[in-house]
MILOPA-16519 format. One record per residue (C-alpha): residue number from 1; x, z, y; chain. Coordinates in Angstrom, 2 decimals, decimal comma, always signed. Example, Ala and Ser with C-alpha at 12.3 -4.5 7.8 and 13.67 -1.06 7.14 Angstrom:
2
pos X Z Y unit
1 +12,30 +7,80 -4,50 A
2 +13,67 +7,14 -1,06 A
This chain:
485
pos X Z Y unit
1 -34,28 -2,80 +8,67 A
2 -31,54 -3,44 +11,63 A
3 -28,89 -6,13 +10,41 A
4 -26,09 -5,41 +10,64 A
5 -25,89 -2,92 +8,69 A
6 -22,90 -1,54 +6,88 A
7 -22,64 +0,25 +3,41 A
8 -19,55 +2,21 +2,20 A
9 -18,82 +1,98 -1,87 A
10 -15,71 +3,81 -1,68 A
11 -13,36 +5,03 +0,53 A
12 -15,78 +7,14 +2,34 A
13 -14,69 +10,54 +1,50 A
14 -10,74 +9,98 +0,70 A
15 -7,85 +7,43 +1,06 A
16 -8,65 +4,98 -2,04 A
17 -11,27 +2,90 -4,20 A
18 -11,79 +1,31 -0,49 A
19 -15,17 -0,92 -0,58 A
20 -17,44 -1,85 +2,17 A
21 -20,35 -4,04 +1,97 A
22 -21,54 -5,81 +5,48 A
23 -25,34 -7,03 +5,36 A
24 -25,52 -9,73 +7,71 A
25 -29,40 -9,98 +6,86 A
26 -31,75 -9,14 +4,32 A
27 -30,49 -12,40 +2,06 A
28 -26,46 -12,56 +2,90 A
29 -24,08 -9,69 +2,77 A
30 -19,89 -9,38 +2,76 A
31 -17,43 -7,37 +0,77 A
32 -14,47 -6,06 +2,44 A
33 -12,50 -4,87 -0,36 A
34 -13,06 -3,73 -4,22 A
35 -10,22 -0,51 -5,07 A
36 -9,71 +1,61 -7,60 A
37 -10,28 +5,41 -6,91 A
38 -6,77 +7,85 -7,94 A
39 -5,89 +10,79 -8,61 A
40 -9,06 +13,25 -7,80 A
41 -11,07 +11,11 -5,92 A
42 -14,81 +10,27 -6,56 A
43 -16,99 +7,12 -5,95 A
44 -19,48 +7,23 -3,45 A
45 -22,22 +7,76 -6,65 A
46 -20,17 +11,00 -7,21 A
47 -19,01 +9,31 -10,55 A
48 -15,14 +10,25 -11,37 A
49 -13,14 +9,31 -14,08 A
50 -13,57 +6,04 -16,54 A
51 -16,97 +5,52 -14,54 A
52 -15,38 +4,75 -11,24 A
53 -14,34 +1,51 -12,40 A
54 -17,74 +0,07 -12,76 A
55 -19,61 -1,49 -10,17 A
56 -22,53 +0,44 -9,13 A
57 -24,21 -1,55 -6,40 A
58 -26,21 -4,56 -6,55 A
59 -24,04 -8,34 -6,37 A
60 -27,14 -10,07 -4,61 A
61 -26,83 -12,14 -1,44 A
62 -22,83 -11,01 -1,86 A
63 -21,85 -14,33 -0,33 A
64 -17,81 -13,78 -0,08 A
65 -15,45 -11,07 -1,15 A
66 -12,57 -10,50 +1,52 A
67 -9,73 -8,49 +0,72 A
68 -7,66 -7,09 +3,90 A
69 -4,27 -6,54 +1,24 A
70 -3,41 -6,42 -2,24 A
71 -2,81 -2,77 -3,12 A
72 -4,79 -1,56 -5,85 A
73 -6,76 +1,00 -3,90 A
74 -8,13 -2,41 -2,37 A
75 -8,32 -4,56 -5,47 A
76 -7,84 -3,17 -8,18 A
77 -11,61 -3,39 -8,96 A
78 -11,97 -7,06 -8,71 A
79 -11,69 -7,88 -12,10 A
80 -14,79 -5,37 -13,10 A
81 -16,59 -7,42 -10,10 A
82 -16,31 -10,66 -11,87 A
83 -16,88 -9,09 -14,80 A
84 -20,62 -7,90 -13,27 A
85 -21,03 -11,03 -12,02 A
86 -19,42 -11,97 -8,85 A
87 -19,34 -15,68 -8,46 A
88 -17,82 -16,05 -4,34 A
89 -14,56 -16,76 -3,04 A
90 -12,05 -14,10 -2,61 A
91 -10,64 -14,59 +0,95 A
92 -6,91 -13,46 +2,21 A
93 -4,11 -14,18 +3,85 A
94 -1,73 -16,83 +2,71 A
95 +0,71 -13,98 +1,63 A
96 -1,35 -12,19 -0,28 A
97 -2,99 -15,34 -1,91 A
98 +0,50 -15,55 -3,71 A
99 +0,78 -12,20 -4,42 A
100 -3,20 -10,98 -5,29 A
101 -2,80 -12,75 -8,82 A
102 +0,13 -10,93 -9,82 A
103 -1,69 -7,34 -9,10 A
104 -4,84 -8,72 -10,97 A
105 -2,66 -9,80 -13,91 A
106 -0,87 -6,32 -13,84 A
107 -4,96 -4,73 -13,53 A
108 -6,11 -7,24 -16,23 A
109 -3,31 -6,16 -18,49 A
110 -3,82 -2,59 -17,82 A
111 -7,63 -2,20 -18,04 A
112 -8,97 -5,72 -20,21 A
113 -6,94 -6,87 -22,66 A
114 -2,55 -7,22 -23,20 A
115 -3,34 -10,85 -24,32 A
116 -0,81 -13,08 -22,39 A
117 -2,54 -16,11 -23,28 A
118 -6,00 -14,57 -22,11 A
119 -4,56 -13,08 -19,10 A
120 -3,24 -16,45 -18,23 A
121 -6,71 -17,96 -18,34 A
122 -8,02 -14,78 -16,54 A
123 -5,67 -15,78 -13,43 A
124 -6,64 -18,94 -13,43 A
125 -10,10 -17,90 -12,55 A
126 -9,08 -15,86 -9,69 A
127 -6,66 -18,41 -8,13 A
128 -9,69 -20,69 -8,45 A
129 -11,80 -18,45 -6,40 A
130 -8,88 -17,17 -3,59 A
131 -9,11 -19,27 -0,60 A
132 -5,89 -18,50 +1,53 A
133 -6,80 -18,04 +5,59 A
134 -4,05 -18,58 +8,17 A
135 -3,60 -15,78 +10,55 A
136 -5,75 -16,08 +13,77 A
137 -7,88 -18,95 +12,66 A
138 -11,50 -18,51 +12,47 A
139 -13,30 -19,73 +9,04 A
140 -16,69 -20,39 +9,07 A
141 -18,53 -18,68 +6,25 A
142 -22,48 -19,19 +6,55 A
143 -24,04 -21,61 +9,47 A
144 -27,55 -21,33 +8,83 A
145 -30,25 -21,80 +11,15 A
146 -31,03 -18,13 +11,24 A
147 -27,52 -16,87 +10,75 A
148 -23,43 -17,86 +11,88 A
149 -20,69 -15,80 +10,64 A
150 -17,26 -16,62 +10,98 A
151 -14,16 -14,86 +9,94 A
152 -10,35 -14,84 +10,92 A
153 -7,51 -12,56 +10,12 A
154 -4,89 -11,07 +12,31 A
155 -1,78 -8,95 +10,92 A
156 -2,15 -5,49 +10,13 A
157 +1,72 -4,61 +9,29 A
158 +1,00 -2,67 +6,62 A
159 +2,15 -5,00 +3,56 A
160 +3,53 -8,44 +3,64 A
161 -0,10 -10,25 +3,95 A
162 -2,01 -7,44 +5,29 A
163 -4,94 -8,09 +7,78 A
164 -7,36 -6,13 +9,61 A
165 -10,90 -8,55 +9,48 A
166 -12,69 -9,76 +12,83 A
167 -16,45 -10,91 +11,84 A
168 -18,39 -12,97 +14,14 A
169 -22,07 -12,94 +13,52 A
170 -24,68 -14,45 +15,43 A
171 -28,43 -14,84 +15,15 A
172 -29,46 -18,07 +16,72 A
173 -33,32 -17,13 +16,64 A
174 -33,13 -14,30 +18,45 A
175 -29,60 -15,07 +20,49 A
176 -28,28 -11,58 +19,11 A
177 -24,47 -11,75 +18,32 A
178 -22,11 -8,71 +16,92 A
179 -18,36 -8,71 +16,38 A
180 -17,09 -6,05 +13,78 A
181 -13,82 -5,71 +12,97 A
182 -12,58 -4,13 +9,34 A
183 -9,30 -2,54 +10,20 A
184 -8,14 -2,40 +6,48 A
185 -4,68 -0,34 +6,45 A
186 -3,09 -0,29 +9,79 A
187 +0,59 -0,27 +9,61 A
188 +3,23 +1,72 +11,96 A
189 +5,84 +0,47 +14,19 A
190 +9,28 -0,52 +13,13 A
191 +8,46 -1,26 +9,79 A
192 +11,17 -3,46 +8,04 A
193 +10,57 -6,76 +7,19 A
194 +6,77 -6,81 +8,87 A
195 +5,76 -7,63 +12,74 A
196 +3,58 -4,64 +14,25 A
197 -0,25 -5,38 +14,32 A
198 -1,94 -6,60 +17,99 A
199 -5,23 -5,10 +18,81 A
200 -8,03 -7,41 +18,77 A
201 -9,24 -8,55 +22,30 A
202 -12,69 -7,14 +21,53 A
203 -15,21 -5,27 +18,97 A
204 -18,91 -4,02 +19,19 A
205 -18,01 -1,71 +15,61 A
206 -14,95 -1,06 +14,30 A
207 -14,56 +0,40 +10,85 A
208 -11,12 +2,03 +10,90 A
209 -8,58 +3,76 +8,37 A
210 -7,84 +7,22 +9,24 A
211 -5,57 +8,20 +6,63 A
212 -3,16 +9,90 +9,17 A
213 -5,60 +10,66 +11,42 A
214 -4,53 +14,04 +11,86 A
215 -0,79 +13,69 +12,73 A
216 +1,98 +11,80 +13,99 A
217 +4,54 +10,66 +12,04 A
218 +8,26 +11,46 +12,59 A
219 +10,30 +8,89 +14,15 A
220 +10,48 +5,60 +12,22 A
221 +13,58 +4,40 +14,35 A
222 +15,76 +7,23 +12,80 A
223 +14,33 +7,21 +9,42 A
224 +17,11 +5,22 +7,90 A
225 +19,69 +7,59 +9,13 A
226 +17,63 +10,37 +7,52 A
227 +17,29 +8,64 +4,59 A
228 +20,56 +8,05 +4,27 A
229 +20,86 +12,36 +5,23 A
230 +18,67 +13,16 +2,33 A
231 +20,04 +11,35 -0,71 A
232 +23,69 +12,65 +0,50 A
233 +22,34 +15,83 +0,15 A
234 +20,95 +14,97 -3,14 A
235 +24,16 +13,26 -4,33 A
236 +26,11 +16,47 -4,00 A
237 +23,62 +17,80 -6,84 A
238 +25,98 +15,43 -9,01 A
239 +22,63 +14,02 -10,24 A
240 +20,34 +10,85 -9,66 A
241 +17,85 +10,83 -6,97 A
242 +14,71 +9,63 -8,59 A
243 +12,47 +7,54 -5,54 A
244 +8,55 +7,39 -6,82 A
245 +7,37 +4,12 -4,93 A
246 +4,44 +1,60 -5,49 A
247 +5,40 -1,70 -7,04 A
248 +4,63 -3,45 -3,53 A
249 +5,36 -2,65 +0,26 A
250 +6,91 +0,61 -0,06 A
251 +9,84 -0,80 -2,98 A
252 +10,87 -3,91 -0,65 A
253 +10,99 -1,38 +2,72 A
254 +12,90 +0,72 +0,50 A
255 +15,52 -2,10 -0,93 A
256 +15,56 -3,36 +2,99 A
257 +16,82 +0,35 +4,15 A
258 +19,28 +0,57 +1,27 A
259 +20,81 -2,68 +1,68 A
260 +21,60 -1,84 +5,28 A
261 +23,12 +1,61 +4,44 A
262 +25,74 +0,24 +2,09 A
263 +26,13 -2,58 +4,36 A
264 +27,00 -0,59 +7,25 A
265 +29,11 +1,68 +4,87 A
266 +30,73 -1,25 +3,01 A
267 +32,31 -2,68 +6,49 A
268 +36,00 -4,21 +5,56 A
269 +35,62 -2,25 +2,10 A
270 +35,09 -3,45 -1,50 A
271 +32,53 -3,03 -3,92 A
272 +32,48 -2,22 -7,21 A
273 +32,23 -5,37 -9,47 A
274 +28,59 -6,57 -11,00 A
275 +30,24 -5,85 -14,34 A
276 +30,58 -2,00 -13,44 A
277 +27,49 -1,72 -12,00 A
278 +25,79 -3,20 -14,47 A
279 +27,62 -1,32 -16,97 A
280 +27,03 +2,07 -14,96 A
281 +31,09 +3,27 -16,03 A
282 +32,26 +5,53 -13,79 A
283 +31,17 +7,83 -11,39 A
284 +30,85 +6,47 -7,59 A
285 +32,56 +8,16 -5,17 A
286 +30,64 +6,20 -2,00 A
287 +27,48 +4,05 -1,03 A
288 +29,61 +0,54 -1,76 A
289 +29,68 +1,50 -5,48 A
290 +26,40 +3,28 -5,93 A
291 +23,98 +1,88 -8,18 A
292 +20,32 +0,98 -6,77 A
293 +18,17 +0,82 -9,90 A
294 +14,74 -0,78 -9,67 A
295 +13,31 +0,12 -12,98 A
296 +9,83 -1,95 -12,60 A
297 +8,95 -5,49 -13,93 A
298 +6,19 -5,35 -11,61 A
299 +8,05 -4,55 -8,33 A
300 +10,49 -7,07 -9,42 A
301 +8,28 -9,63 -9,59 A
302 +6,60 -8,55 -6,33 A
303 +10,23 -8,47 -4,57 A
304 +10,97 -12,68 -5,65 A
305 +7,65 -13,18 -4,12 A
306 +8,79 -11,14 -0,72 A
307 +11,71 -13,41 -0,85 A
308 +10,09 -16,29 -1,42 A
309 +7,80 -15,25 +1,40 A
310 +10,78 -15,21 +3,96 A
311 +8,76 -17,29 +6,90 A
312 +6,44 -14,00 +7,55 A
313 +9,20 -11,57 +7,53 A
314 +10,09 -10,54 +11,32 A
315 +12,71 -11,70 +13,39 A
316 +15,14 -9,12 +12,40 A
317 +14,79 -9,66 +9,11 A
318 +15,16 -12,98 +9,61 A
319 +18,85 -12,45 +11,35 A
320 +19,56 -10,31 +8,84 A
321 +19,30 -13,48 +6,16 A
322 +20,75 -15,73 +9,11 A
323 +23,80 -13,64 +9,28 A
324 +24,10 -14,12 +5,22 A
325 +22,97 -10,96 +4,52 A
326 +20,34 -10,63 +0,86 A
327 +18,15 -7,45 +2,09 A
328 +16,20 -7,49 -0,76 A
329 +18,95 -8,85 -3,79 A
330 +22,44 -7,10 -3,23 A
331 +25,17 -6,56 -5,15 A
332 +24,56 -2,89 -6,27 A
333 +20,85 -3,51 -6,99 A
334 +20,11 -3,56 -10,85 A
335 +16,49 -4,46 -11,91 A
336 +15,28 -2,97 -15,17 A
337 +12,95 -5,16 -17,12 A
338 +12,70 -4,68 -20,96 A
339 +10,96 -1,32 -22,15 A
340 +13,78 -0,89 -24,37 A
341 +16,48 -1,20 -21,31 A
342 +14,09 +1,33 -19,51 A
343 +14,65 +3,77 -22,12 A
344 +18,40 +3,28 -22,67 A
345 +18,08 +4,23 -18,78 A
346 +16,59 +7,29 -18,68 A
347 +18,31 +8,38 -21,79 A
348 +21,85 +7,46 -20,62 A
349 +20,97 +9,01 -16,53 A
350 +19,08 +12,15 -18,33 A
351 +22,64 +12,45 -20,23 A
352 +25,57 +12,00 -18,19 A
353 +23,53 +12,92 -14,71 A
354 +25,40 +9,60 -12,98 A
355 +24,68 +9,80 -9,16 A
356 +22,05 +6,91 -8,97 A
357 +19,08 +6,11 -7,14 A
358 +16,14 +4,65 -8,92 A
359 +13,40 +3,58 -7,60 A
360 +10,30 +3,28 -10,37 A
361 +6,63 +2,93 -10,01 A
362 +4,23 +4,16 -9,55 A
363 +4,42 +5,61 -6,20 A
364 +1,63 +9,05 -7,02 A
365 +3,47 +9,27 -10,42 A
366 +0,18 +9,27 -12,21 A
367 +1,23 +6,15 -14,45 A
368 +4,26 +3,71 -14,83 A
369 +7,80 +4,36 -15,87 A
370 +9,10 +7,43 -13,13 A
371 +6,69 +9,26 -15,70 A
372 +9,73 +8,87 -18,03 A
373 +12,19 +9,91 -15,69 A
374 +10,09 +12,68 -14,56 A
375 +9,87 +14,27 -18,21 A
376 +13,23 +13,87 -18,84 A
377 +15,09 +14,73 -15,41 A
378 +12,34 +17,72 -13,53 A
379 +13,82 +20,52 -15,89 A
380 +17,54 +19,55 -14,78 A
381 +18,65 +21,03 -11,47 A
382 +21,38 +18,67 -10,78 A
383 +18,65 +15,68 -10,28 A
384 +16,83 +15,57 -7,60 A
385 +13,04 +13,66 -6,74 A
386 +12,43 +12,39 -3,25 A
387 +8,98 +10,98 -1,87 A
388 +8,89 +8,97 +0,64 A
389 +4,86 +7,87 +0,51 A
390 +1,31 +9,83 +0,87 A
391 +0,75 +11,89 -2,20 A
392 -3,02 +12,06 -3,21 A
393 -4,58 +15,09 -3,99 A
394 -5,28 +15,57 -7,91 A
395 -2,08 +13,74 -8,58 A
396 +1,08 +14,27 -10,22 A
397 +3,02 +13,37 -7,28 A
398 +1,05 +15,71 -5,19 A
399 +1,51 +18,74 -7,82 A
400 +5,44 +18,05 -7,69 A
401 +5,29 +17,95 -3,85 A
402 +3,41 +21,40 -3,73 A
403 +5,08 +23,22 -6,73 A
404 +8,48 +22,01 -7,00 A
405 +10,08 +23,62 -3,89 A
406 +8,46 +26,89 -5,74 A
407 +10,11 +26,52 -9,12 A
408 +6,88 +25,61 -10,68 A
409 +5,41 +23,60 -13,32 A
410 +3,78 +20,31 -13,87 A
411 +1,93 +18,45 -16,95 A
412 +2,92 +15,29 -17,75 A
413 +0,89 +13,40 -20,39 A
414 +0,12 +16,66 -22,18 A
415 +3,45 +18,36 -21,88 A
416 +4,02 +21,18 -19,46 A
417 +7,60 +21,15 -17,39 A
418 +9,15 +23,23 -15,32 A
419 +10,35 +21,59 -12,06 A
420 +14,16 +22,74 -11,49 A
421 +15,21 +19,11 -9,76 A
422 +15,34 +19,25 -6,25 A
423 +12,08 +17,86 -4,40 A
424 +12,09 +16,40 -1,33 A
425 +9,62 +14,30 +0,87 A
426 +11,00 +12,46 +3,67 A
427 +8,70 +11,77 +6,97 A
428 +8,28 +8,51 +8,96 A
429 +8,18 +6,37 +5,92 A
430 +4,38 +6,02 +6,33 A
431 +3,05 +2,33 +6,06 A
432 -0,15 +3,53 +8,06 A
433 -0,79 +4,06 +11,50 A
434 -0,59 +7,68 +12,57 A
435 -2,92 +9,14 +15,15 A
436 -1,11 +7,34 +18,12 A
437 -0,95 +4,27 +16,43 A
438 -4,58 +4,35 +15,07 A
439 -5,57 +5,40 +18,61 A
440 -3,61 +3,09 +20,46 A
441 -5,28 -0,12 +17,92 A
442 -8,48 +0,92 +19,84 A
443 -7,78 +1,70 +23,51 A
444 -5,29 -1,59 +23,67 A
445 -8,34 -3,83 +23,57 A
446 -10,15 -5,39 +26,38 A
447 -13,45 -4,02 +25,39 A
448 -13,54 -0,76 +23,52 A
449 -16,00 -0,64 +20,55 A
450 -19,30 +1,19 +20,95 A
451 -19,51 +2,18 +17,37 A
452 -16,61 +2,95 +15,17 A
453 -16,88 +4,73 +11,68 A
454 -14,08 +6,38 +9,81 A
455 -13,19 +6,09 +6,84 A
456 -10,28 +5,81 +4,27 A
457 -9,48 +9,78 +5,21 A
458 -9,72 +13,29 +4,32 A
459 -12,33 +14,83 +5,97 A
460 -9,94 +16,77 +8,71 A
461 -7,97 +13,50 +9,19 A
462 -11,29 +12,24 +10,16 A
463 -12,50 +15,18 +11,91 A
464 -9,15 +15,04 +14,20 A
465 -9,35 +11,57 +15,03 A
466 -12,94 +11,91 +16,02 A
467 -12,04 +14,75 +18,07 A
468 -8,99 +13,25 +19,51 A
469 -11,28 +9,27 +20,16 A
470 -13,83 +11,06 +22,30 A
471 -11,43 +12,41 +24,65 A
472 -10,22 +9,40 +25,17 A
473 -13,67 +7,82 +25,58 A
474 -15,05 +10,21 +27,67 A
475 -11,58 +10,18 +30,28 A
476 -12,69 +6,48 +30,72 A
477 -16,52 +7,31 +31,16 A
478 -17,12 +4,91 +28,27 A
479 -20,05 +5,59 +25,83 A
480 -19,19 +5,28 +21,81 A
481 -20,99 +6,51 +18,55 A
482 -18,39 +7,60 +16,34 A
483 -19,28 +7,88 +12,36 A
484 -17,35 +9,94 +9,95 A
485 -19,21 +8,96 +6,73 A
């Protein structure tokens, strides 16, 4: 057998339960990743439902796991990999070594056991195990006299910690040497709060996202602005715009937009006091005195961390907080904790139909509390839902997205409702790269890779970006293998 020699668990033939296994030789292999498969997606066994959390490839010679970022589509299957026996180190970045333990306490919670004291212990495991990499400093993993591999991170702008993977092997018998790079998820330009990713100098095989593969995004610059279009439109409804959104990444971009749209509307006005927000009496009449609601522990607890986080936020951010500015705790934001609060909300918005945004995981609306929302608010016209992130397919969020503009119906947890609430989905708010960007991560290196494989796409999103990578190749007379597993 030729080393290296890559093997795809998951994310081969869609965009989650991401999983790639590098074998370095026949005794010492790397995992990039361990995710959990959504909505209708399969493993690479073909297994689908309760079976695609197990681990169905051999832990031997598994030396290291490395995870690029800490959304569950990454990692949410770590906790079944100890559980079959993984006894490595779980590399990341130093952000998401702060954050990976409160997603694994969320997954351990969800999928183990609701035992504080037991997920407590659990987490104490893992944080024994991470082993936090600074950006753009290589870490030697295995110096053997038959085998070197070293690995740094770079940024990948996709989440706060993201990173795409550069691998450094070499083979001192034989003097044969590879460098592979594992993009992870590639983020856009102008995202808020995160710098853009660099291209690596080099890479002899790339293994790259192609989630958006297929298209190009709308334009990020003006995305606040049509943000800020939409829910206007929304608010004239007289109803609450209801803002699916994972717990991290796309809730703190979110919060960061918001903030600046009542800032810029707030200007030598005054705000409504923290007692009437908190007390939601009264209808607002503009953005100063409208209510942000984030109704999810979980996002909560992932926002303090962003905070706390503030020295890898970019430099506009930065200003932002420099100027005095909270982008991610103003006044009008009110965080929903309790269960029983949660309820009291939906109840009270389903009710009185108070213009409100509310922003509640998760972000597909397969799980989590917009479910609530969802059952009680879809039948009432005055409401209105807005996505603003990729809807999987075999989803609820993607069901809403098709039928809802049609006047259709949806089943939620057994219950059949028709969709009368407005439905919206709002371009440009992407955290991956689009075509250009994904494209561009490539042809802005020194030297091109020879091999790249796709994956972490649909199979036109793959099938486009091939397409559209061999043009580009061939214009430059440069020869490349291109893999769409």
């Amino acid at each position: 057998m030729n080393y290296p020699e890559i093997l795809h668990h998951g994310a081969r033939d869609g965009v989650t339960g991401s999983c790639h296994q590098l074998n370095m030789n026949a005794q010492n292999s790397l995992l990039i990743d361990c995710g959990l498969f959504q909505g209708a997606e399969i493993s690479a066994q073909g297994q689908s439902g309760a079976d695609r959390l197990n681990i169905e490839f051999p832990l031997d010679g598994i030396r290291a796991l490395v995870a690029t970022h800490v959304h569950i589509d990454h990692v949410g299957r770590i906790p079944y990999l100890l559980a079959a026996g993984f006894k490595g180190p779980i590399l990341c970045s130093e952000p998401s070594a702060k954050l990976l333990p409160i997603v694994l306490e969320d997954a351990f919670k969800l999928g183990f056991c609701r035992d504080q004291k037991l997920a407590e212990r659990y987490i104490k495991v893992i944080e024994q195990r991470i082993i936090a990499l600074p950006y753009k400093t290589w870490f030697s993993l295995i110096d053997q006299p038959d085998l070197s591999c070293r690995i740094r991170l770079q940024r990948a702008g996709h989440i706060l910690g993201s990173a795409y993977v550069e691998i450094d092997l070499r083979y001192p018998r034989t003097g044969a040497k590879q460098l592979i790079v594992f993009s992870g998820d590639l983020g856009a330009p102008h995202a808020p709060l995160l710098p853009a990713p660099k291209s690596p100098y080099r890479a002899d095989t790339l293994v790259i996202e192609s989630t958006y593969g297929d298209r190009l995004h709308e334009d990020r610059r003006s995305r606040r602005q049509r943000l800020e279009a939409v829910i206007e439109q929304a608010l004239e409804d007289e109803g609450s715009v209801l803002i699916p959104a994972f717990s991290i990444g796309r809730t703190q971009e979110l919060l960061y937009e918001l903030e600046d749209i009542i800032h810029r509307k707030t200007a030598g006005r005054s705000c409504a006091s923290s007692e009437e927000l908190q007390g939601l009496a009264g209808a607002p009449t503009d953005w100063p005195q409208l209510p942000i609601i984030l109704d999810s522990p979980l996002a909560s607890r992932f926002t303090a961390a962003y905070r706390q986080l503030q020295p890898f936020w970019n430099q506009e951010a930065l200003r932002r907080v420099q100027a005095g500015r909270r982008p991610l705790e103003f006044q009008q934001l009110i965080t929903v904790d309790s269960h029983h609060d949660h309820l009291r909300m939906v109840q009270h918005l389903a009710r009185t139909a108070r213009p409100a945004i509310v922003i509640a995981g998760n972000g597909m609306c397969s799980s989590g509390r917009i479910v609530n929302y969802l059952k009680a608010m879809l039948g009432d016209s005055r409401h209105n839902v807005l996505f603003v992130g990729y809807q999987a397919k075999g989803t609820p969020g993607n069901a809403i997205q098709r039928y809802g503009p049609q006047g259709g119906y949806i089943v939620l947890e057994g219950e059949r409702r028709t969709i009368r609430a407005g439905v919206s989905s709002l371009g440009g708010y992407s955290a991956h790269a689009d075509q250009r960007g994904l494209i561009n991560f490539i042809t802005r290196m020194r030297e091109w890779p020879s091999q790249i494989r796709l994956v972490h796409g649909e199979a036109e999103a793959k099938r486009q970006l091939a397409d559209a990578l061999r043009q580009r190749y061939a214009l430059t007379n440069r020869p490349v293998a291109i893999f769409s597993e």
